[in-house]
Structure formats: C-alpha cells, structure tokens
C-alpha positions as CSV (number, residue, x, y, z in Angstrom):
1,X,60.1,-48.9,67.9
2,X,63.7,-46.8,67.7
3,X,65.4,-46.6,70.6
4,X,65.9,-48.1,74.1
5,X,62.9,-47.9,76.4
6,X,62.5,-48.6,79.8
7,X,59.3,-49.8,81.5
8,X,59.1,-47.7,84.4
9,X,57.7,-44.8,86.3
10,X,59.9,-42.4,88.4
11,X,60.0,-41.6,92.2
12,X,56.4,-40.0,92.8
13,X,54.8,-40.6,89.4
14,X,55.6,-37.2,87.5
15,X,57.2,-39.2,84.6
16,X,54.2,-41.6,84.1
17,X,53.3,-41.5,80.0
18,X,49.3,-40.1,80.4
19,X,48.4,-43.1,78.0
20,X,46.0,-45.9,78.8
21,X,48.6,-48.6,77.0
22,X,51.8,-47.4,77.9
23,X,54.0,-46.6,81.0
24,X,57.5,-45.9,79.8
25,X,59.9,-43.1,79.6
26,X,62.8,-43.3,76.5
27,X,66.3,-43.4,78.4
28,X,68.6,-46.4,78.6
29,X,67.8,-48.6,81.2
30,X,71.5,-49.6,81.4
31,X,74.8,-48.0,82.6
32,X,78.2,-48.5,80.6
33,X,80.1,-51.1,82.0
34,X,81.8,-54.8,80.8
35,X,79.5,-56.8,78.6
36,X,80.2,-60.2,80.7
37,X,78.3,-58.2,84.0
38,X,75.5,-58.5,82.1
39,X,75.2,-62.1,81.6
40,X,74.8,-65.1,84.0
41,X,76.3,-69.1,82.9
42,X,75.3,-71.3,86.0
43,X,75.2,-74.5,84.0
44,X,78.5,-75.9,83.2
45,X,76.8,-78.3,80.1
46,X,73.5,-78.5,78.3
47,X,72.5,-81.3,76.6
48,X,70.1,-81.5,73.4
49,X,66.6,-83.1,74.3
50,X,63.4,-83.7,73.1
51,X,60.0,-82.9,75.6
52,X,57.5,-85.5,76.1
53,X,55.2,-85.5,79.0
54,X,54.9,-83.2,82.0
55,X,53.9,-85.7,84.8
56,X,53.3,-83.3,87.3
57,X,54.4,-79.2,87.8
58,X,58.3,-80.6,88.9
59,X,59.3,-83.4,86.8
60,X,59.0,-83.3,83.0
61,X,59.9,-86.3,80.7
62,X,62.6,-85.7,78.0
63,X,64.0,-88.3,75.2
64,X,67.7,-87.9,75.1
65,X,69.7,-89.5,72.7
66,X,66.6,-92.1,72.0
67,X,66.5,-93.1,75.9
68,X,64.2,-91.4,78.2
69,X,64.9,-89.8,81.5
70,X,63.0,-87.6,84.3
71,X,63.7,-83.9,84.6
72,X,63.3,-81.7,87.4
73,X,61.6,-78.5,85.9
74,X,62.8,-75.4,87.7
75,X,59.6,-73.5,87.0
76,X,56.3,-74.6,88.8
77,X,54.3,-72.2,86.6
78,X,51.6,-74.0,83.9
79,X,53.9,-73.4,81.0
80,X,51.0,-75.3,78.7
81,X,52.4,-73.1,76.0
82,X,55.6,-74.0,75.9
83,X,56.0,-77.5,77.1
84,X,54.7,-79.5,73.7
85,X,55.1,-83.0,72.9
86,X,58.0,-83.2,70.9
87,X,59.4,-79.4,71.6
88,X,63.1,-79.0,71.5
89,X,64.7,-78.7,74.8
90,X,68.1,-78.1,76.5
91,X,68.9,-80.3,79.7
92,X,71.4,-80.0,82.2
93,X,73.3,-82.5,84.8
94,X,72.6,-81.7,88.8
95,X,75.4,-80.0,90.2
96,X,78.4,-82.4,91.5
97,X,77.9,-82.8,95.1
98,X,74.6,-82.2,95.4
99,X,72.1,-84.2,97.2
100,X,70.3,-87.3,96.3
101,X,67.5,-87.0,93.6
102,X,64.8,-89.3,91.8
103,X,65.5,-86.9,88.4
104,X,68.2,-86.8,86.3
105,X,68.4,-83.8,84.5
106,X,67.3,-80.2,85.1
107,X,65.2,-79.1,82.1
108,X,66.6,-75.7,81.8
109,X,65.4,-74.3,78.5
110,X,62.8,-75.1,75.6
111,X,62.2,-74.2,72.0
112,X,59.6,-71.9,70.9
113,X,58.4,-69.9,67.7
114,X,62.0,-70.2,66.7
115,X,63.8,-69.1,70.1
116,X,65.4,-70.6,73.4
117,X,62.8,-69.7,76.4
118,X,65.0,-70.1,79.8
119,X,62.8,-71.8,82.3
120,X,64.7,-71.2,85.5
121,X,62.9,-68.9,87.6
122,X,66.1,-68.2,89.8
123,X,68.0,-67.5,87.0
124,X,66.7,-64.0,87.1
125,X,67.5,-63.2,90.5
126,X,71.0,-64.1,90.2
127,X,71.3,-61.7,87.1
128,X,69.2,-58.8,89.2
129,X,71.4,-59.6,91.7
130,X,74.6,-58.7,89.9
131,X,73.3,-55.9,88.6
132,X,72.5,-54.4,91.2
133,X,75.4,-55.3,92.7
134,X,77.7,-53.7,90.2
135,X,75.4,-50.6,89.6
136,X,74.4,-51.4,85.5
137,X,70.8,-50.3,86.5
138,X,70.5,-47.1,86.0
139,X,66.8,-47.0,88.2
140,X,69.5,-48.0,90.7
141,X,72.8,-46.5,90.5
142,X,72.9,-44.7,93.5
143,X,72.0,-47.0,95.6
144,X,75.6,-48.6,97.6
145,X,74.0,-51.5,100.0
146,X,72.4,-54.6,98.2
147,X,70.6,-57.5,100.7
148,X,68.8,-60.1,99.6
149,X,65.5,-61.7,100.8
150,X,64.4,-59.2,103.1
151,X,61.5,-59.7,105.5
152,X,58.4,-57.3,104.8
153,X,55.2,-58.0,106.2
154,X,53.8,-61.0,105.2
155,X,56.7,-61.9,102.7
156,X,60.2,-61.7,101.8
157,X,61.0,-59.4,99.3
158,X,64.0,-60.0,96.7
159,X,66.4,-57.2,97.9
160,X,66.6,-54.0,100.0
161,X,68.9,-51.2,98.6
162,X,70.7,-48.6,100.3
163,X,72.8,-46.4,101.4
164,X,72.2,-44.1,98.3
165,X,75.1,-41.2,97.5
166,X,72.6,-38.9,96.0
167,X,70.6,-37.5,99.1
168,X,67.4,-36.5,97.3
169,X,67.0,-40.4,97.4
170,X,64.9,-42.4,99.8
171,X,66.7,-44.0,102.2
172,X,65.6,-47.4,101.2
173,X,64.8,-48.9,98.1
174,X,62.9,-53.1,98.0
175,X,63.1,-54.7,94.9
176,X,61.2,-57.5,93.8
177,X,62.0,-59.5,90.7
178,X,59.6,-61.3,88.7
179,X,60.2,-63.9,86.1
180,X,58.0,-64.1,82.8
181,X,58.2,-66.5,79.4
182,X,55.0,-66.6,78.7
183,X,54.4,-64.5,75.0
184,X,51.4,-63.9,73.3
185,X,50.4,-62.8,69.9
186,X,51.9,-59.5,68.5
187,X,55.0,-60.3,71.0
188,X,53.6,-58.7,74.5
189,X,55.3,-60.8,77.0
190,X,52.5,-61.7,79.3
191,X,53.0,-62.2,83.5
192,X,51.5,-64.4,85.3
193,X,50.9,-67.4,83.1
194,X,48.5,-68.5,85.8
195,X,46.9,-66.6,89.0
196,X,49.6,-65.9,91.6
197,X,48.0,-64.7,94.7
198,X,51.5,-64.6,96.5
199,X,52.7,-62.1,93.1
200,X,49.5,-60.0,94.0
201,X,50.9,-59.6,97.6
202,X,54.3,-58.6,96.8
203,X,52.9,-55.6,94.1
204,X,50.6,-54.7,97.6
205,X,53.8,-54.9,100.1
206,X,55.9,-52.4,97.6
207,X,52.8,-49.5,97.2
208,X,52.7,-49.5,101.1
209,X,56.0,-49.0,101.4
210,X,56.4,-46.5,98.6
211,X,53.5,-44.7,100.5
212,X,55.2,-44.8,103.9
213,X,58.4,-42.9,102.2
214,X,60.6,-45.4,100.9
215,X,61.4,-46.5,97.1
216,X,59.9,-49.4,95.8
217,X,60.6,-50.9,92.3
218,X,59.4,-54.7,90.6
219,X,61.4,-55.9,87.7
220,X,60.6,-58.0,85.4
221,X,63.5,-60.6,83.4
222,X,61.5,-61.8,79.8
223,X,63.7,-64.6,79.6
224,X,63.3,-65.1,75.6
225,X,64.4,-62.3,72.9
226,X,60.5,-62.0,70.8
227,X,59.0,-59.6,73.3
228,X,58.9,-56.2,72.4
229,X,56.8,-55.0,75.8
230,X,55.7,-57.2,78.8
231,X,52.3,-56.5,79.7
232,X,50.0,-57.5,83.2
233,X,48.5,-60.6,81.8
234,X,44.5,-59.1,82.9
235,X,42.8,-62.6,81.6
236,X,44.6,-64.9,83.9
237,X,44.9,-62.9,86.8
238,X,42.8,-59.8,86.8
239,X,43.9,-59.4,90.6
240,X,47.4,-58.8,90.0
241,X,46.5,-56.3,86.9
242,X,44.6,-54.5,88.6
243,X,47.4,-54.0,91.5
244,X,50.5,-53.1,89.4
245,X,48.1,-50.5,87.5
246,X,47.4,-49.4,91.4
247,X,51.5,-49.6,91.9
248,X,52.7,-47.5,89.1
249,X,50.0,-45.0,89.7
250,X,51.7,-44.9,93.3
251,X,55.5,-44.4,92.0
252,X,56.4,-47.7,92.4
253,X,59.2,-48.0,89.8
254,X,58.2,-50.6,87.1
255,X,61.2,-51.8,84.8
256,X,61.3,-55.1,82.2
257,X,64.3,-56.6,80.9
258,X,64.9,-58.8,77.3
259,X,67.0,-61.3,77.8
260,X,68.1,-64.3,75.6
261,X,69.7,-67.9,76.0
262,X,73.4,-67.8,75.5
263,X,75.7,-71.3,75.8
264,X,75.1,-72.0,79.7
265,X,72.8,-69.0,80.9
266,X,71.3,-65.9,79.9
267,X,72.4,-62.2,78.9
268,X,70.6,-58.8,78.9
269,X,69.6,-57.6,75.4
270,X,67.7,-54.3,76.1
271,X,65.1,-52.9,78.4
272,X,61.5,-53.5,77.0
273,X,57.9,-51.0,77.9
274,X,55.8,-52.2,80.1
275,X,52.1,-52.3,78.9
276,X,49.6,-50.8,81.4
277,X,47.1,-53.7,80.4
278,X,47.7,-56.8,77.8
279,X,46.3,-55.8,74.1
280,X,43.0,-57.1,73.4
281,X,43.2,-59.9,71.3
282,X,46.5,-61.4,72.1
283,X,46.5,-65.0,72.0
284,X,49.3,-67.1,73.2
C-alpha cells in the first residue's frame, strides 16, 4: 500500500471511505517537526531475558543471565500470544526511589515473529501526550489547550483539547488513547485481545459527546512495526466492534499509529488504516 494513510473519519463523517473494510482517507497523519518529538525513552536500561511462566496477569517469570527473577508486567491484558515459554524478552530495573516491591524487574518488551512488541500500556499515553502537546498530529493541530484525565460521565477520558485557532472547530475536542499488540494473520493489528467492557464505555462516552457538539477522536498506538491496519477485533469482543463501527459512523475521529521498539522506548513509524471489521480468517 503506497503512501501514508491515516485511520480516521473527519468532523461529521463526509470523508468516511463508502467501503465495508476500510475507513481511511490518504493524507499524512503527521506534521513536520524534530524527529526526537516523535519518540518516547522512559527506561534508562533494558536488560536481555528469557520468558517462562506468567503466574498471574501482574507478575511474569523471566531467566536472566541463568538466574530467575519475578517481573511486574505493565499490561494486564491476556497476551497468550505473545508471552511463550522461552520468548525473548527485554527487562527493566524499577525506577530509583521508588516504593517497595515483591518484583524485580519490569518486563517491558517481548519477541515476536521477528520483532520487539512494547508491552507498556502507559507508554502510549505519554507519546499521545507529547504529541499533542507539540501539535505533530495533524487530526489535532489546531487545537492550543491539552488536559489530561478528564472526568466524563462514568469515566475519565485520556485528554480534553482546546482552545482551537481555527473557529470552524468545536470548542472541545476528548481524546482517548488505546493501546494494541496483539497481530493476527495477514498483519491486521487486532484490539482488544480480550473483552473490555470499560473500552466499550469509553467508544459510547465519545459518540455522545460528538452528538452533543463537541469533537471526539480514539487513537490507537500498535506498539510493534508488522501491522499494516488495526482492525476491531469482532471475535473477542463483538460489543466493542460493534460500537466503534457505531462511532465512526457518528464522526468520531478514528486514527492508528505504527510504532516500533527503539533502545529505551518507542518511536512513531507511520499512521496505519483502520479496518471497519477484522478480516475473516485472521488467526493470531
């Protein structure tokens, strides 16, 4: 596929590609700017590891240098696909200063089908987050004012935008960011990996408020470089499907980001489409 595409639907809907696969438009999802605002490096030293066991969904078991130690796994999700007896993995000390712990690592990346798979699921906020901050989305650009973890309803969104310079804008834009590393057969990044009734909830939050007149807009981070669209995963959780179909037929803006492990963190690669429904067939 030539060109940069980004998985999204414009204010109201008008843009939306007519196709029952496909909800994309082909501009750049990215503004110019420095290269290093597009990366985040919160771990100041990974170490080479080897999985084992997965004890529970917060502490994994790792070999390290032939001497096993207990990890703290950043992402609660099932993972069964990635976390493999004997998979490649990339650990990290806790921070200095931090509180007391029973684990001693973070387990902050795996090996699969060849590439690094970030497992942080906070690690995509942060990168949103900066973003936003310094205007390299172009879905966002306009938009001056960037608050995290707003109240809305029943939840707390990721960020409220705004204070936009070009009028014609809504007022107020909420953001909610979504992490995904789950890929399936033919390279459709897949979210969730497991039913997520509180992900559902969010996608219903943003259509009410991109009905009551404000901007709305999920994003998902594919934290591993294979995926070359991310897709609702409509086996695992046919509730959430279902709703972000419902949410980009409402205008809520729907953009996916590529991104791959660099030493310490991850960077942007490129914006990916965004599947209407995951491809019959795809296995993970």
């Amino acid at each position: 596929m030539d060109g940069d595409w980004v998985g999204m639907v414009r204010y109201g809907g008008r843009d939306a590609v007519a196709s029952s696969e496909v909800a994309a438009v082909a501009e750049s999802a990215l503004t110019p700017g420095p290269a290093s605002e597009l990366r985040v490096r919160p771990y100041r030293q990974t170490i080479p590891a080897t999985f084992l066991t997965r004890p529970n969904r917060f502490v994994a078991m790792v070999s390290v240098s032939g001497k096993t130690f207990r990890c703290r796994v950043p992402d609660p999700g099932r993972l069964e696909e990635l976390l493999l007896p004997g998979t490649s993995a990339l650990v990290s000390p806790p921070p200095e200063g931090g509180a007391p712990r029973t684990t001693s690592f973070d387990l902050v990346a795996v090996k699969a089908a060849r590439v690094w798979v970030s497992l942080n699921t906070h690690l995509p906020n942060q990168l949103i987050r900066q973003l936003l901050e310094n205007r390299r989305l172009v879905a966002f650009a306009h938009y001056h004012g960037v608050r995290p973890e707003v109240a809305v309803g029943r939840s707390r969104l990721d960020f409220l935008l705004d204070s936009p310079d070009d009028l014609s804008l809504p007022e107020r834009c909420f953001v909610e960011v979504k992490s995904a590393n789950l890929v399936v057969e033919g390279g459709v990044a897949c979210f969730p990996d497991s039913p997520s009734e509180r992900a559902s909830r969010h996608l219903r939050e943003l259509i009410e408020l991109r009905q009551g007149g404000d901007a709305a807009a999920v994003v998902f981070v594919v934290q591993r470089p294979d995926a070359w669209a991310l897709a609702p995963n409509d086996p695992t959780d046919p509730l959430f499907a279902h709703t972000l179909r419902e949410a980009l037929d409402a205008g809520v803006v729907v953009l996916a980001l590529r991104t791959r492990w660099i030493p310490g963190g991850v960077v942007v690669e490129r914006s990916v489409p965004v599947l209407r429904s995951r491809p019959a067939g795809g296995n993970a």
